[in-house]
C-alpha positions in Angstrom: 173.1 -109.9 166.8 171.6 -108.3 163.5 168.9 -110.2 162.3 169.2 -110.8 158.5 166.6 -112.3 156.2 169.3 -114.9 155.3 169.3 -116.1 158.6 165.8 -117.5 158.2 163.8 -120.5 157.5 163.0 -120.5 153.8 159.5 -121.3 154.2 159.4 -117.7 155.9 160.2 -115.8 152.6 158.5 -118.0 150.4 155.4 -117.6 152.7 156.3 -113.9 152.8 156.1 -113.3 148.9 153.2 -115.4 148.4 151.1 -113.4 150.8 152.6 -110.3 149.4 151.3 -111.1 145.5 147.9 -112.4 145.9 147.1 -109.8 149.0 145.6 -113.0 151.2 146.4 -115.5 153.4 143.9 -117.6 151.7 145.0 -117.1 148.3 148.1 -117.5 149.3 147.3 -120.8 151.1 145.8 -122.3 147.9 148.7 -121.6 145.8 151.5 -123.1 148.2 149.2 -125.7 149.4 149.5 -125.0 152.9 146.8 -123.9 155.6 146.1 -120.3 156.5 146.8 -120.6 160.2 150.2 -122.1 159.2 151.2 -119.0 156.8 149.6 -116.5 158.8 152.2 -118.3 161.8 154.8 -117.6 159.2 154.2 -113.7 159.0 154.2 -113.6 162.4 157.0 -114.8 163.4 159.1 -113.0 160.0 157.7 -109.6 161.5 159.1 -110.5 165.2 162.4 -111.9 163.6 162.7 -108.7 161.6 161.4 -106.5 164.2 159.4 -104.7 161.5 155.7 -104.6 160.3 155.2 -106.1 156.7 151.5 -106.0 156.7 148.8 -103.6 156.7 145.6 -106.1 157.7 142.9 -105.0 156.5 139.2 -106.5 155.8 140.2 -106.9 151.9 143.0 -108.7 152.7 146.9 -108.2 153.7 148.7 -104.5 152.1 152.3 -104.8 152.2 154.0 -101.5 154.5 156.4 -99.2 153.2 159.2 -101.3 154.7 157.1 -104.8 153.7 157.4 -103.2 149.9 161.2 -102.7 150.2 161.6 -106.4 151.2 159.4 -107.9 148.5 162.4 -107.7 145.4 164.8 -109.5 147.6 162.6 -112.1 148.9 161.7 -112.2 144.8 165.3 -113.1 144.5 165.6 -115.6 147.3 162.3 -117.0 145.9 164.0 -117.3 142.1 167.3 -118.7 143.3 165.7 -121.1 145.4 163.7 -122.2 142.5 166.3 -123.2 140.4 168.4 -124.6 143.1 164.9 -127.2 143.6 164.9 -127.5 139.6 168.4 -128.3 139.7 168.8 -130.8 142.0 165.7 -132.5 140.6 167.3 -132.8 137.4 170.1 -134.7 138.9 167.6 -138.0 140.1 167.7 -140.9 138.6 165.5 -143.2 139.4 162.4 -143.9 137.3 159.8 -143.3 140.0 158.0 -140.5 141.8 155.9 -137.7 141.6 155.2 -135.9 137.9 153.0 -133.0 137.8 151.3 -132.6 134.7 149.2 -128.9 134.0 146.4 -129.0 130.9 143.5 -127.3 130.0 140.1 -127.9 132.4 139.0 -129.2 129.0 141.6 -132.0 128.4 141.9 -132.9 132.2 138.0 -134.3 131.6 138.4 -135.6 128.5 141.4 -135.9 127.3 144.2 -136.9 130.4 142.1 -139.6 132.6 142.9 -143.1 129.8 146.2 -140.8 129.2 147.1 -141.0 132.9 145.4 -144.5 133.3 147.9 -145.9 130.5 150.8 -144.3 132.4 150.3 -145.9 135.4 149.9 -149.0 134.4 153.2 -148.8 132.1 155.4 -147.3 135.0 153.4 -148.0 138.2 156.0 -146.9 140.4 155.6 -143.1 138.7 152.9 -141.4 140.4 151.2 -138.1 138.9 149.7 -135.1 139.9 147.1 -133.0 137.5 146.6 -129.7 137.3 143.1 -128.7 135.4 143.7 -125.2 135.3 143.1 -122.4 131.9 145.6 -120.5 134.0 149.6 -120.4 133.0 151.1 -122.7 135.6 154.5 -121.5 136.4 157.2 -124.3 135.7 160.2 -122.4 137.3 158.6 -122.6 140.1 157.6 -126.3 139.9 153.9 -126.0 140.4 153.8 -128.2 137.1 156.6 -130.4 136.2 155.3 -130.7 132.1 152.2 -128.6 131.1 150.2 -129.2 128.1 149.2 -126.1 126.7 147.1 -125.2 123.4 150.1 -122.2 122.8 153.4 -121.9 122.5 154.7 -121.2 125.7 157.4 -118.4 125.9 158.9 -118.6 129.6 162.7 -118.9 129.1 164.3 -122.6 130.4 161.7 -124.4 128.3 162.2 -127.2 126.4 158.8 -126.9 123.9 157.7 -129.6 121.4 154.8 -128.9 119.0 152.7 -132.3 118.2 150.6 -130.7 116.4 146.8 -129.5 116.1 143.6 -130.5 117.0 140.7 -129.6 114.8 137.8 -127.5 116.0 134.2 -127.7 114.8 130.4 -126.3 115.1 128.0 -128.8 117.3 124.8 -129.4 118.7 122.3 -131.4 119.9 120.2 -133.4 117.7 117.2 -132.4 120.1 118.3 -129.1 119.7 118.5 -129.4 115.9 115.3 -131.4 115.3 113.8 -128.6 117.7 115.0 -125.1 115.6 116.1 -126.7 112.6 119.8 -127.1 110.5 121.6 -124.1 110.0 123.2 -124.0 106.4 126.0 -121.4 106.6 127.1 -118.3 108.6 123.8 -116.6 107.3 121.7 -118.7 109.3 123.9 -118.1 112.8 121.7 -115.2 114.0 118.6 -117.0 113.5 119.8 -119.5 116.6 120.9 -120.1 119.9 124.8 -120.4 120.2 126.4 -120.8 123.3 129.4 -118.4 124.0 131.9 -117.2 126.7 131.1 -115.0 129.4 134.1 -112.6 129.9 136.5 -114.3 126.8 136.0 -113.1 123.7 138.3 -115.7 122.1 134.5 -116.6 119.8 133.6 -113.2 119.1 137.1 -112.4 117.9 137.1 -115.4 115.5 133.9 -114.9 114.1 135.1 -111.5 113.1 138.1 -112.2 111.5 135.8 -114.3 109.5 133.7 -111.4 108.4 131.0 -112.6 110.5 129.5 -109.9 112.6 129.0 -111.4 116.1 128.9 -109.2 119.3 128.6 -110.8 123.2 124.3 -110.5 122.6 124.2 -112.9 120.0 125.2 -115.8 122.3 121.9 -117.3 124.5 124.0 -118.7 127.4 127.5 -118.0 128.1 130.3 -119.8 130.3 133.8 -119.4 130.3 134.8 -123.0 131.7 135.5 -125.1 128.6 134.0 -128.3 130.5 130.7 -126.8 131.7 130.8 -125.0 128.2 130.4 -128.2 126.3 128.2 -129.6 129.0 125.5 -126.4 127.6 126.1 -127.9 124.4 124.9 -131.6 125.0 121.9 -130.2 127.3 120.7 -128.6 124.0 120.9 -125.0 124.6 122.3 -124.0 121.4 124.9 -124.1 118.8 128.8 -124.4 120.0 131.9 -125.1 119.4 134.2 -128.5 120.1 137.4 -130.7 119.8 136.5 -132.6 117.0 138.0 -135.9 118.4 136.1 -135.3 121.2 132.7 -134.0 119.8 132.2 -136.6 117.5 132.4 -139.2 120.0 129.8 -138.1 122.1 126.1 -139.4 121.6 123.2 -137.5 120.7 125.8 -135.0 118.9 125.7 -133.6 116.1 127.7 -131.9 113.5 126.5 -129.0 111.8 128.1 -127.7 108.1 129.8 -124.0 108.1 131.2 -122.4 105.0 133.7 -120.3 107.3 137.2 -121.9 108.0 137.4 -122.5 111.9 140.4 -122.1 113.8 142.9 -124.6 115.0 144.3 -125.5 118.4 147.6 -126.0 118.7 149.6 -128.7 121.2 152.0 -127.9 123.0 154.6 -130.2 125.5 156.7 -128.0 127.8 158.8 -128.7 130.4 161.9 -126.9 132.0 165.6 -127.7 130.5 166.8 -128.7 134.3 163.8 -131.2 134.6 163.2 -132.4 131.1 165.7 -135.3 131.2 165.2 -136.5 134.6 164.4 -140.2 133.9 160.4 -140.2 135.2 159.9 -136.9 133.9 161.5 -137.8 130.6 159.4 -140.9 130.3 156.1 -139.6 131.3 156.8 -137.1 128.2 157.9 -139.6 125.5 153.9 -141.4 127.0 152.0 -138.0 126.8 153.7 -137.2 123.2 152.4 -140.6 122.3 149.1 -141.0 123.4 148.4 -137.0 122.3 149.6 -137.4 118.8 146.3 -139.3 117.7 144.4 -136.5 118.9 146.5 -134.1 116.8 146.7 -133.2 113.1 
């Protein structure tokens, strides 16, 4: 008999194209939460199904083959259709209880989502959630988040998108560090001190411009990319940086420092796909984020 991809497991193909875009079995692993042995299993036994090699296996990692690089568009396509086959069946429960995935900034899962999550489960207690801290794009089509909070307007078609509003940015430090090299008055004083800014993001240095101010990556005295760590610099007194308001000015031994430069704002974002958005847990765990997020917004 002719063996056909559509005579296979699903897990095969969706095991298949993950290993194919992120080049490891370990990668690969992380992203469909599954163990390595299991999806290297899973190659395996597509390769002996298909009588074909998919793989080059090299030390960096897995290279799809000629004939593994043919395969990859329609496994895409199995992948996609089987998506929104899972989307759309979810949309159709309705019962007020389950699993909700919810995807935010590192930033806002520390400080922002633990009393928001708290205050959920103790108003539906039968809803149970799942957060992703992650600065990357989860993909909702794919269901790795069920709602995503995101500080951008996300453009992925299927979305249903809510603005809430903006949360207010601002310059902080330590007191220690202040009391230590003294209160800056204004953007003329910036190069005379320490500020913390990001390693490989220039999101800082491309603000400061627009603002006339001259900054390049050697002006910054310590540098991290992970918002939580980044703030973390902040409080340790290492220099001048920037903060959530809500969240700055609530943390002891902080404080505010006076610019004469307009700071940027960060806008809030609720997404969720159109399939999923009115599910009943899914559609109440949105009308709790929007309200506990809209005091934090502007």
């Amino acid at each position: 008999m002719e063996k056909r991809l559509t005579d296979l497991d699903w897990s095969l193909i969706q095991s298949f194209v993950a290993v194919a875009e992120t080049g490891s079995l370990s990668a690969a692993a992380r992203q469909l939460n599954a163990s390595q042995p299991t999806l290297g299993r899973h190659i395996r036994v597509l390769e002996d199904h298909l009588g074909l090699e998919l793989f080059h296996r090299q030390a960096r990692g897995f290279e799809l083959t000629h004939k593994g690089q043919e395969l990859l568009t329609p496994a895409r396509d199995m992948a996609a259709a089987m998506a929104d086959l899972s989307l759309r069946a979810a949309g159709q429960e309705n019962r007020l209880e389950g699993d909700v995935r919810i995807a935010c900034s590192v930033f806002m899962a520390h400080h922002a989502m633990p009393d928001i999550i708290a205050d959920i489960r103790q108003k539906e207690p039968a809803i149970k959630i799942d957060l992703l801290p992650s600065d990357q794009s989860e993909n909702l089509l794919f269901r790795e988040a069920d709602i995503a909070v995101r500080m951008y307007r996300p453009e992925q078609l299927d979305m249903i998108t809510r603005h809430l509003g903006n949360i207010s940015l601002g310059m902080f430090a330590a007191q220690s560090y202040l009391d230590r090299k003294g209160r800056p008055r204004g953007a003329v004083d910036l190069p005379h001190h320490d500020i913390v800014g990001y390693d490989a993001n220039d999101d800082i240095i491309r603000e400061m411009r627009g603002m006339g101010i001259p900054a390049t990556r050697d002006w910054f005295a310590v540098r991290c990319d992970n918002q939580s760590a980044y703030w973390e610099l902040v409080r340790a007194g290492c220099g001048l940086g920037f903060c959530q308001t809500d969240v700055a000015r609530k943390t002891a031994g902080i404080e505010e420092v006076t610019v004469d430069f307009p700071l940027p704002v960060l806008p809030v974002w609720l997404t969720a796909h159109e399939a999923l958005r009115h599910t009943p847990r899914i559609s109440r765990v949105w009308e709790l984020l929007e309200e506990a997020l809209k005091p934090l917004v502007s």
